[in-house]
Biopython code that builds the backbone (N, CA, C, O; Angstrom):
import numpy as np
from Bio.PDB.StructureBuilder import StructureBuilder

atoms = [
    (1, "UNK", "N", (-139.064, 56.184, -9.668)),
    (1, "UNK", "CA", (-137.945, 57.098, -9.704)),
    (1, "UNK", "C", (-137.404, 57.164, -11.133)),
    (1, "UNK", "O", (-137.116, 56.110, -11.700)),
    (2, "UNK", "N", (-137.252, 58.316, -11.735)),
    (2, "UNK", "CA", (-136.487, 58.666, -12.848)),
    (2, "UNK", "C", (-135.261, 58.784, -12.663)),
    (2, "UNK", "O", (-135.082, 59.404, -11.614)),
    (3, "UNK", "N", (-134.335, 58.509, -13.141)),
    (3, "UNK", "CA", (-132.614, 58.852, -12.979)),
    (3, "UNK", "C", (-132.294, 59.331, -14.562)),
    (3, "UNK", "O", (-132.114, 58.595, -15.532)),
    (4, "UNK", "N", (-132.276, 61.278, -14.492)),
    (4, "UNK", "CA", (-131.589, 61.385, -15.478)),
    (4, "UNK", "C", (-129.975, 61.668, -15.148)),
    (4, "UNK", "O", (-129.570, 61.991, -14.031)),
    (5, "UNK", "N", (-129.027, 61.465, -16.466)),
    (5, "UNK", "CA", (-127.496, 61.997, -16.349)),
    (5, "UNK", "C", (-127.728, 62.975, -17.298)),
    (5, "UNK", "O", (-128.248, 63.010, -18.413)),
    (6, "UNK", "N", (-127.075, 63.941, -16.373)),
    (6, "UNK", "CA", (-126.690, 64.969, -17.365)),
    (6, "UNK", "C", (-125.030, 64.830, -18.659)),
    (6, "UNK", "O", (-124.121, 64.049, -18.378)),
    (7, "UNK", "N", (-124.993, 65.417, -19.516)),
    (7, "UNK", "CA", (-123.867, 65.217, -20.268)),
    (7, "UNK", "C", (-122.802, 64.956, -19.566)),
    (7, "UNK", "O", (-122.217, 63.921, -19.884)),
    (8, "UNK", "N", (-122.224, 65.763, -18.438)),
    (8, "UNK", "CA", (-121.285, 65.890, -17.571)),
    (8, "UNK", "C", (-120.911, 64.815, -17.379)),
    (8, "UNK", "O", (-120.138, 64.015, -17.907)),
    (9, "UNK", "N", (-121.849, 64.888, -16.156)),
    (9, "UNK", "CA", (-121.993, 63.121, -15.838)),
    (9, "UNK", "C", (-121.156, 61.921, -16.658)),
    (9, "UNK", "O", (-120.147, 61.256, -16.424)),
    (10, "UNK", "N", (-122.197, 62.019, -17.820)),
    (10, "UNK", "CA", (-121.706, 60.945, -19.096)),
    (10, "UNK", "C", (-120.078, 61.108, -19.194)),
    (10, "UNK", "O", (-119.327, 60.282, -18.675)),
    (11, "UNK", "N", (-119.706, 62.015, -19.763)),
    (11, "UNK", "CA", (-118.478, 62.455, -19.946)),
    (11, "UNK", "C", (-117.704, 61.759, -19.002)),
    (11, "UNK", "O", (-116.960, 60.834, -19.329)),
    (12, "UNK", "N", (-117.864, 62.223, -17.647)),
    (12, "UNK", "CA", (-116.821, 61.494, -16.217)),
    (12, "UNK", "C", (-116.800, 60.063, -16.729)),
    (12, "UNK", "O", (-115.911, 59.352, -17.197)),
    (13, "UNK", "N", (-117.901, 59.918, -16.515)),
    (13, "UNK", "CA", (-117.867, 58.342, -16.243)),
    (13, "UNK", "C", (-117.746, 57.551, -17.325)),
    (13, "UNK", "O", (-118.015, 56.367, -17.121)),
    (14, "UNK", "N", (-117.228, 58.030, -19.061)),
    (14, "UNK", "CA", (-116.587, 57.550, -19.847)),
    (14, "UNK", "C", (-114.902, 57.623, -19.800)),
    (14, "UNK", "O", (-114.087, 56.954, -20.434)),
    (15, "UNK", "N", (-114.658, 58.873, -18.639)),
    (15, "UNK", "CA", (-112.949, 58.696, -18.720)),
    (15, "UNK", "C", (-112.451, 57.904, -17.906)),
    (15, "UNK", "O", (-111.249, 57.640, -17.944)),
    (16, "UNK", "N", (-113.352, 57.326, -16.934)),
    (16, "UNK", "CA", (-113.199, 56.422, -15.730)),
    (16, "UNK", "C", (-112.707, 54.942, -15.885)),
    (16, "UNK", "O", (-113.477, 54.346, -16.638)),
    (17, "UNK", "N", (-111.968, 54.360, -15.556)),
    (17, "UNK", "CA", (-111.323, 52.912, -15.365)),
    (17, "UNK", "C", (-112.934, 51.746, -16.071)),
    (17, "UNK", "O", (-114.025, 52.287, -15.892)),
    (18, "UNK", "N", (-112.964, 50.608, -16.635)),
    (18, "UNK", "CA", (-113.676, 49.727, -16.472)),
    (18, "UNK", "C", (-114.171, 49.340, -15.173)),
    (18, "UNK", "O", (-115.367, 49.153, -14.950)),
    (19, "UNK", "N", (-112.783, 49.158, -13.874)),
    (19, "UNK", "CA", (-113.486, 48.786, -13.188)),
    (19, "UNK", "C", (-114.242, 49.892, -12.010)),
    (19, "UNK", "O", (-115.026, 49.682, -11.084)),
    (20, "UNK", "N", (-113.733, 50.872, -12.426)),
    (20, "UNK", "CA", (-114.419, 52.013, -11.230)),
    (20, "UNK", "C", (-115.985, 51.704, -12.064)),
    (20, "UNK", "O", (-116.902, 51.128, -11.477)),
    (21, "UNK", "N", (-116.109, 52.221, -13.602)),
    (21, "UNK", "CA", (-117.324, 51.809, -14.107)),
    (21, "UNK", "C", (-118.494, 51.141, -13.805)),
    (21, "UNK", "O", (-119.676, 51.476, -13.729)),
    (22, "UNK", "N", (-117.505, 49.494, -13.559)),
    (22, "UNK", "CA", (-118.615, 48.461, -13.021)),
    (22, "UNK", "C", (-119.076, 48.871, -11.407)),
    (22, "UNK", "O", (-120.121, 48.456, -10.905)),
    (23, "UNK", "N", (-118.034, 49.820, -10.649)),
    (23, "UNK", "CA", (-118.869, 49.964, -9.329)),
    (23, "UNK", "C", (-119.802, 51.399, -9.367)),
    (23, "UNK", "O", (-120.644, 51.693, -8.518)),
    (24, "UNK", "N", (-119.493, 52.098, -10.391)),
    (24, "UNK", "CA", (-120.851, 53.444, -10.423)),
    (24, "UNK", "C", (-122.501, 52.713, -10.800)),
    (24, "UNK", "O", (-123.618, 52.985, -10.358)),
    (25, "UNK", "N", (-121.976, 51.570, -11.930)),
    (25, "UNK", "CA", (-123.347, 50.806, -12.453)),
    (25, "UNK", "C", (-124.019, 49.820, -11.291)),
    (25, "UNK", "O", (-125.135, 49.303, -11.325)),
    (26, "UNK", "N", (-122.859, 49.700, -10.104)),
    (26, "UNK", "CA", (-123.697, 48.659, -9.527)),
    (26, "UNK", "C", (-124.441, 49.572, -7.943)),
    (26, "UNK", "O", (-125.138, 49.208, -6.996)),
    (27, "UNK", "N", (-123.920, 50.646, -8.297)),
    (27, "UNK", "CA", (-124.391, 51.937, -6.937)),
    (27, "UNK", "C", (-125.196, 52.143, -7.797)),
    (27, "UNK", "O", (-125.599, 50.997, -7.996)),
    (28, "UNK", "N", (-125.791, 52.832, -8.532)),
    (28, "UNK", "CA", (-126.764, 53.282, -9.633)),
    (28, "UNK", "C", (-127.678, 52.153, -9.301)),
    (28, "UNK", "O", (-128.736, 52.706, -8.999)),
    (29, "UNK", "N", (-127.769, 51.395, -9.240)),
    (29, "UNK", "CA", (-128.562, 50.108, -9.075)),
    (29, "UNK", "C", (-129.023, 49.752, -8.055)),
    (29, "UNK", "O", (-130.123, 49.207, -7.968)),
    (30, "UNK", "N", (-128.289, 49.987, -7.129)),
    (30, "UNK", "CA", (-128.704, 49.627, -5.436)),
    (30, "UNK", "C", (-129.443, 51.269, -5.246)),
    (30, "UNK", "O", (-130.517, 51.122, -4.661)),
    (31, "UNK", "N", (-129.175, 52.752, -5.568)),
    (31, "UNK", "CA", (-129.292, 53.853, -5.770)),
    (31, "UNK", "C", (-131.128, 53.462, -6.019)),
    (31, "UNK", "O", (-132.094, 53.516, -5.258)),
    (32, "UNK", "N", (-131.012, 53.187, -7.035)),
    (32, "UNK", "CA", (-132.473, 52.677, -8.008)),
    (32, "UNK", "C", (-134.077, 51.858, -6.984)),
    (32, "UNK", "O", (-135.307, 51.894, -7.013)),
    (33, "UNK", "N", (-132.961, 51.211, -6.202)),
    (33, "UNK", "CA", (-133.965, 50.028, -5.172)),
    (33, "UNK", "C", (-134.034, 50.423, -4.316)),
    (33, "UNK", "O", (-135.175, 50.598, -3.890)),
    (34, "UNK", "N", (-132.818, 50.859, -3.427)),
    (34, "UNK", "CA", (-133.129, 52.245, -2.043)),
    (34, "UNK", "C", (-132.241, 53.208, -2.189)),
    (34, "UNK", "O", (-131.023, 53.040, -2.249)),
    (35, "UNK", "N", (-132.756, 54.126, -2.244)),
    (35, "UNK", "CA", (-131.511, 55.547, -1.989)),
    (35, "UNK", "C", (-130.884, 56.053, -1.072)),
    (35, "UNK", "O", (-129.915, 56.811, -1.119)),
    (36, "UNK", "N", (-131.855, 55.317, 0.453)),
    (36, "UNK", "CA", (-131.356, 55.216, 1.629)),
    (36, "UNK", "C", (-130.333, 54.275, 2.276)),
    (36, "UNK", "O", (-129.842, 54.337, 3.403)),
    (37, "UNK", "N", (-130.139, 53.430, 1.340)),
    (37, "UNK", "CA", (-129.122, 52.257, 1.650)),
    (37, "UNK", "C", (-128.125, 52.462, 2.844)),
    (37, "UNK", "O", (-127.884, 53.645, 2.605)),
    (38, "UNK", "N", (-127.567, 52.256, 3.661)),
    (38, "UNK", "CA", (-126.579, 52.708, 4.462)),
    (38, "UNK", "C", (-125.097, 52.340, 3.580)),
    (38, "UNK", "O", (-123.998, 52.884, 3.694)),
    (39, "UNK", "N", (-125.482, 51.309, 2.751)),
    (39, "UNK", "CA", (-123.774, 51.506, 2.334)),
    (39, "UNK", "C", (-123.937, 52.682, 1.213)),
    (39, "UNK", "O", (-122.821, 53.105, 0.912)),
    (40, "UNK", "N", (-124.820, 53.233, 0.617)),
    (40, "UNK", "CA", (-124.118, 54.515, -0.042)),
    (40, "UNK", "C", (-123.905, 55.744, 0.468)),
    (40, "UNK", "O", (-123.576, 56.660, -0.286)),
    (41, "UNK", "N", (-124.088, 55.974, 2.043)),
    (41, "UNK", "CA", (-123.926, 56.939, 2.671)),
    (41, "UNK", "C", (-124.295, 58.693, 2.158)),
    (41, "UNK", "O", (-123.725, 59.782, 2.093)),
    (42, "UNK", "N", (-125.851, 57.969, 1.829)),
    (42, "UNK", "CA", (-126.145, 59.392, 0.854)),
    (42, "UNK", "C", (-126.665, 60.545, 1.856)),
    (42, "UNK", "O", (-127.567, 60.560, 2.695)),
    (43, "UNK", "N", (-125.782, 61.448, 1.451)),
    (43, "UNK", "CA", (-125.962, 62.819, 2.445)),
    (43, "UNK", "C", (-126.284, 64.225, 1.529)),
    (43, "UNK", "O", (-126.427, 64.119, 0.311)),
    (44, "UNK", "N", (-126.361, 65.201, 2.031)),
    (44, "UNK", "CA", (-126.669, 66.602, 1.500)),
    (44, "UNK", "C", (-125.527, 67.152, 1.866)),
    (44, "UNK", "O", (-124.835, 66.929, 2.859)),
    (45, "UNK", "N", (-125.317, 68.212, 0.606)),
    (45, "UNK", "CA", (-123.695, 69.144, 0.979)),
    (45, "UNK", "C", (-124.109, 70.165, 0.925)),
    (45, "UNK", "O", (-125.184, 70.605, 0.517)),
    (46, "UNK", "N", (-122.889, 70.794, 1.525)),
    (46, "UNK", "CA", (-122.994, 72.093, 2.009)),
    (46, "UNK", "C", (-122.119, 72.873, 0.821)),
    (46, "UNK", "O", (-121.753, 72.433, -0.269)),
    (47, "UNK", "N", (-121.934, 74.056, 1.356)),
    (47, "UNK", "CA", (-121.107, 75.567, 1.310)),
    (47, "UNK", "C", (-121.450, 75.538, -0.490)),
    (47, "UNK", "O", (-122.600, 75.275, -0.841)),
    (48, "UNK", "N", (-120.353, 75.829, -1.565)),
    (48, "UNK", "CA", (-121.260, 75.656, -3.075)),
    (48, "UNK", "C", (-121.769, 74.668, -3.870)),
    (48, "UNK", "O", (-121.929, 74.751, -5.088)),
    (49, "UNK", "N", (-122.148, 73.260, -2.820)),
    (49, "UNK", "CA", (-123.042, 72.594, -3.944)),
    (49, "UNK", "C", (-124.433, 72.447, -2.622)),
    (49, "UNK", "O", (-125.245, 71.521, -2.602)),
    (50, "UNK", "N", (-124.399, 73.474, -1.740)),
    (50, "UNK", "CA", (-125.436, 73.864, -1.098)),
    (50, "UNK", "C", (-127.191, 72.868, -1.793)),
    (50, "UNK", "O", (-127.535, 73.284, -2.899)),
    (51, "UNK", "N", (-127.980, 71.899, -1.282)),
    (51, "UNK", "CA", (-129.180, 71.597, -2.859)),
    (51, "UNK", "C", (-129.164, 70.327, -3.335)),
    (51, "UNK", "O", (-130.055, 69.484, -3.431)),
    (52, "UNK", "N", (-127.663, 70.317, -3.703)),
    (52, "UNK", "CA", (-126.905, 69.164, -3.811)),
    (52, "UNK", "C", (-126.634, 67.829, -2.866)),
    (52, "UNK", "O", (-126.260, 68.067, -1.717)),
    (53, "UNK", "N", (-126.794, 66.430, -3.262)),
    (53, "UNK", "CA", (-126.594, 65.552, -2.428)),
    (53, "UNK", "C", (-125.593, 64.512, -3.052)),
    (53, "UNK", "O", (-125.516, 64.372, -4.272)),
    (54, "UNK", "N", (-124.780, 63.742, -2.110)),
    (54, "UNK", "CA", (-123.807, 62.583, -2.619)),
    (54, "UNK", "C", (-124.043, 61.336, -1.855)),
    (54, "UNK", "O", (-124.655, 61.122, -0.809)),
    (55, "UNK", "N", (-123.415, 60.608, -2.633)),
    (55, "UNK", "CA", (-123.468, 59.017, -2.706)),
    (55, "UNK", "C", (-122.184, 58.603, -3.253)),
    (55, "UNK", "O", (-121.743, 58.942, -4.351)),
    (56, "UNK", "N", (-121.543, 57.739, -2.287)),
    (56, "UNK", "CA", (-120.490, 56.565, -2.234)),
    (56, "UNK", "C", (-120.595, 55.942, -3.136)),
    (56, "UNK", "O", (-121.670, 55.386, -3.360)),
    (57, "UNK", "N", (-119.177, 55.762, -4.256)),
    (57, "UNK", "CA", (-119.557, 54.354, -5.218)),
    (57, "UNK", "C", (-118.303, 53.446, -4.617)),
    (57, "UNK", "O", (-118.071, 52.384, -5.194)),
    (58, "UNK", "N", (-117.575, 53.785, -3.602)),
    (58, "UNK", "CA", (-117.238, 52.698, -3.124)),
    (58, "UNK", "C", (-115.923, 53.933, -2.534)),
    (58, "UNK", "O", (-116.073, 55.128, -2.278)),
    (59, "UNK", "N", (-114.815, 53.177, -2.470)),
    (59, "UNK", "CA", (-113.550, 53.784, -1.436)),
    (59, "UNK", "C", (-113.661, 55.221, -1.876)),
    (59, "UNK", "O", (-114.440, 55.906, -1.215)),
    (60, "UNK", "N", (-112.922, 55.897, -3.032)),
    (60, "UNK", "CA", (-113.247, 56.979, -3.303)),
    (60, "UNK", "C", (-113.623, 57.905, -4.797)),
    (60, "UNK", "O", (-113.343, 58.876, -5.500)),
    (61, "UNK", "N", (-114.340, 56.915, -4.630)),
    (61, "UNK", "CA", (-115.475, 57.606, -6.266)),
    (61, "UNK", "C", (-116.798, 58.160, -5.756)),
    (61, "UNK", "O", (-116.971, 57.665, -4.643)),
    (62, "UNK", "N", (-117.975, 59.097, -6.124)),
    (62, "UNK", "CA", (-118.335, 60.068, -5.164)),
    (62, "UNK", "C", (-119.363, 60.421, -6.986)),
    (62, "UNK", "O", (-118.824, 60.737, -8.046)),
    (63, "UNK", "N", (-120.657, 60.245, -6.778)),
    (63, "UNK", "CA", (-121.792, 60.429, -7.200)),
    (63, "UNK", "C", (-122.381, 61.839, -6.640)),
    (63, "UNK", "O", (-122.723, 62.039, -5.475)),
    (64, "UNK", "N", (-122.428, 62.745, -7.679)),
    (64, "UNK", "CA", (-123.047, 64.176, -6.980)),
    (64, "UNK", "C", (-124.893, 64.094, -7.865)),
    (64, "UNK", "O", (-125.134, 63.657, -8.990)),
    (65, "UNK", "N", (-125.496, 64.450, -7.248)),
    (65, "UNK", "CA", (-126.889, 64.287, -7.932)),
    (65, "UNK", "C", (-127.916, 65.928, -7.232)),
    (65, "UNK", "O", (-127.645, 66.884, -6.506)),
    (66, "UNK", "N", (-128.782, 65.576, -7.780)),
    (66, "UNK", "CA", (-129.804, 66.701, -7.236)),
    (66, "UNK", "C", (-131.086, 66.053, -7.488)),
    (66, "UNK", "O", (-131.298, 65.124, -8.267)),
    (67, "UNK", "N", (-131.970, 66.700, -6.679)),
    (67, "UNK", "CA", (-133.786, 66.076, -6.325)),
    (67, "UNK", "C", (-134.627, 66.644, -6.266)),
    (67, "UNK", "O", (-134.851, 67.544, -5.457)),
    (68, "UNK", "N", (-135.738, 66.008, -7.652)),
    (68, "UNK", "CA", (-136.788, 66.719, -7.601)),
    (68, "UNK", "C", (-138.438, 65.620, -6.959)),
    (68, "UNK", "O", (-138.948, 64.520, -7.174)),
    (69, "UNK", "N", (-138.635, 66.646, -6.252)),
    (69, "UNK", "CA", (-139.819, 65.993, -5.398)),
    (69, "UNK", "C", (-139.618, 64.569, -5.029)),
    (69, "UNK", "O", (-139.862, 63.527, -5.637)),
    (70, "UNK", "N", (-139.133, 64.802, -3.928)),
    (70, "UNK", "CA", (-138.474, 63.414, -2.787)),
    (70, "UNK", "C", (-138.254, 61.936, -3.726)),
    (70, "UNK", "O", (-138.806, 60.845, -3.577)),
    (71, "UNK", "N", (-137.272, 62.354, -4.690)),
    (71, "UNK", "CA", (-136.691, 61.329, -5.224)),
    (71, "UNK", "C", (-137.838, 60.555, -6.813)),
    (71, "UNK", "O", (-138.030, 59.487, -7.394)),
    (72, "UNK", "N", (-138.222, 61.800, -6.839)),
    (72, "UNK", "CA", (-139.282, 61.554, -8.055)),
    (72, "UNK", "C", (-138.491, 61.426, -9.149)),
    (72, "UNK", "O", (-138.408, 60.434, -9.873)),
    (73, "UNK", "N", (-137.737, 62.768, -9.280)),
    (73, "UNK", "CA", (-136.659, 62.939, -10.557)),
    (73, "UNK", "C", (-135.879, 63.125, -9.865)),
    (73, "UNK", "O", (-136.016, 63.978, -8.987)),
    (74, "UNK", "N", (-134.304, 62.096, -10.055)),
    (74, "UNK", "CA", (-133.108, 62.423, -10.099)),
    (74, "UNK", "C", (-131.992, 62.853, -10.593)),
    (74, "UNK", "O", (-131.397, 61.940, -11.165)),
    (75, "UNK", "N", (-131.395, 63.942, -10.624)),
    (75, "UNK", "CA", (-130.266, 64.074, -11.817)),
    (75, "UNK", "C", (-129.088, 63.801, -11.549)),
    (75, "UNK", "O", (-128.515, 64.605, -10.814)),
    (76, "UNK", "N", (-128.440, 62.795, -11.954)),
    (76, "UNK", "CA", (-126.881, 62.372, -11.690)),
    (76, "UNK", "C", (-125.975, 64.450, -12.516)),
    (76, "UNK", "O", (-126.121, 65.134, -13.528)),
    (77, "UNK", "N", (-125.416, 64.496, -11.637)),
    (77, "UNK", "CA", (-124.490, 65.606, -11.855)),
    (77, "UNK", "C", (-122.930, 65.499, -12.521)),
    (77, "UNK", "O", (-122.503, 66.073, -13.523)),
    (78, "UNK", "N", (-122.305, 64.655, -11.700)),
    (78, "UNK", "CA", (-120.840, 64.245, -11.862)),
    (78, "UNK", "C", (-120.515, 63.280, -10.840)),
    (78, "UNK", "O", (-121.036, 63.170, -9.731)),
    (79, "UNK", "N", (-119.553, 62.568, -11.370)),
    (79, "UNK", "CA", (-119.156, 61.288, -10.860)),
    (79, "UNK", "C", (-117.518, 61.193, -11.000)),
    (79, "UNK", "O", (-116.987, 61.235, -12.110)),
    (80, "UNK", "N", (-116.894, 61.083, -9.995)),
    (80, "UNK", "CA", (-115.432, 60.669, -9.859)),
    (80, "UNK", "C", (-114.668, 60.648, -8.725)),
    (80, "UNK", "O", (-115.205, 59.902, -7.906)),
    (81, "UNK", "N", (-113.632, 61.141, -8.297)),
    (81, "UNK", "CA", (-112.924, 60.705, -7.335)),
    (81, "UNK", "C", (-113.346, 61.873, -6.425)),
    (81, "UNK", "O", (-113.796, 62.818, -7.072)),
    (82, "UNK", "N", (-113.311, 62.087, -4.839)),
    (82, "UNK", "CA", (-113.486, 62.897, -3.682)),
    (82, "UNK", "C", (-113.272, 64.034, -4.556)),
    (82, "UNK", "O", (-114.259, 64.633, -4.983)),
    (83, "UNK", "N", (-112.017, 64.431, -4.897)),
    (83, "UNK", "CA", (-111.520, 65.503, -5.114)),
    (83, "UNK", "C", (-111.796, 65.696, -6.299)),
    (83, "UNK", "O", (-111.351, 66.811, -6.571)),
    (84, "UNK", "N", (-112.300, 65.234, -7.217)),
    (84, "UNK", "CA", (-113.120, 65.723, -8.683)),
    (84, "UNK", "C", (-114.504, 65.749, -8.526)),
    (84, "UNK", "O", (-115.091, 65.772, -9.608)),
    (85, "UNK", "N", (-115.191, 65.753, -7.588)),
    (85, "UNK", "CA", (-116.575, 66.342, -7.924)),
    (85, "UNK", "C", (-116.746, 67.252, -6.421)),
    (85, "UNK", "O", (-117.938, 67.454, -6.189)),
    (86, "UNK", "N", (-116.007, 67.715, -5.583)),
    (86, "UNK", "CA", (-116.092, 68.569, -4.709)),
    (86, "UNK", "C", (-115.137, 69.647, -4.892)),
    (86, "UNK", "O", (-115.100, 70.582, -4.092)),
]
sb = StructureBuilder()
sb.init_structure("model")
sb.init_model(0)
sb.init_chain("A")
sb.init_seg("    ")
for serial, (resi, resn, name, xyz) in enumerate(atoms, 1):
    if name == "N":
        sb.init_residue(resn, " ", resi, " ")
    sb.init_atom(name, np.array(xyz, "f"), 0.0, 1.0, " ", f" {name:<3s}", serial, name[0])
structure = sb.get_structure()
């Protein structure tokens, strides 16, 4: 599996707390070993990020990504709270 971030991405997750930080790096990581994990509750969205899929970095920080060929290439999209990346 490849995991690219796009700039975006980068950006969020430099304005983000240290410790929200240490829990995107340690989802990214479990992300990395299974993507199916049940604790990241990774699902597909609907209505305009239609394509688009998310992942839990814990209470409410929220990993948006997209997939190319069943988890071959990944692109981290944006990362932050419920209501900043939906």
């Amino acid at each position: 599996m490849l995991i690219v971030l796009k700039k975006s991405f980068v950006k969020q997750y430099q304005k983000l707390q240290k410790a929200s930080q240490s829990k995107i790096d340690n989802t990214l990581r479990l992300f990395e070993k299974n993507p199916h994990d049940p604790q990241l509750k990774n699902h597909a969205l609907t209505g305009k990020l239609t394509g688009k899929r998310s992942i839990s970095a814990g209470f409410d920080l929220r990993i948006v990504f997209e997939l190319e060929g069943n988890y071959m290439i990944v692109t981290m999209l944006s990362v932050g709270t419920h209501n900043q990346v939906y």
